[in-house]
Residue, then its C-alpha position, 0 to 999 in steps of 0.5 A: x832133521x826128525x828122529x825116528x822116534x818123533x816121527x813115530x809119535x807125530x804119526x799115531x797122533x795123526x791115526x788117533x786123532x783121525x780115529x776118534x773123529x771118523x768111526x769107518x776109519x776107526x773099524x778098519x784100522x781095528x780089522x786090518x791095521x797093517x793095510x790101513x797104515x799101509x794106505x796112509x803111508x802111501x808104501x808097503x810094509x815088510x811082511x815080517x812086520x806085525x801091527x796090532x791094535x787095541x782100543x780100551x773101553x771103560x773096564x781096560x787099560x792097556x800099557x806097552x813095553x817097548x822091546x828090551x835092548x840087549x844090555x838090559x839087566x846090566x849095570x854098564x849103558x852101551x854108548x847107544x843108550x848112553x847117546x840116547x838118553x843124552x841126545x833124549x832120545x826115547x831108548x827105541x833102537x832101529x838098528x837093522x830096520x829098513x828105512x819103510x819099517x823105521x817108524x815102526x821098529x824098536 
């Protein structure tokens, strides 16, 4: 069984690469990402659910940092970020995601 973490990247592989070969599909992902995603999933997303995206160019670069779990800071690992690093997992949490919103929860 796939994480939700390697399904995750395998789909924005799937986005980037499909992006970089076609330039209509690229300016509608820039414009309406959501939508765009929404099609290539074949389901709707939560309407809480915020997707943006960047394209860099030669004077940019862009780093994301994924959302801070809530033993951030402290000198202890929860059993969850300790399962993640030992099952190499990425550290993302879905818990309390519904399942259309997992690929995309931190």
């Amino acid at each position: 069984m796939q994480t939700q973490s390697f399904e995750r990247k395998q789909f924005e592989k799937r986005i980037i690469e499909k992006a970089m070969k076609d330039e209509i599909f690229r300016n509608q992902l820039l414009e309406n990402p959501k939508e765009v995603i929404e099609l290539e999933l074949g389901l709707k997303l939560p309407e809480s659910l915020k997707i943006h995206v960047l394209m860099e160019d030669s004077h940019s670069v862009y780093l994301i940092l994924p959302q801070m779990s809530a033993s951030a800071g402290s000198e202890e690992l929860t059993d969850a970020d300790l399962a993640a690093v030992a099952g190499g997992g990425d550290g993302y949490s879905i818990q309390g995601c519904q399942e259309t919103e997992r690929m995309f929860c931190r």
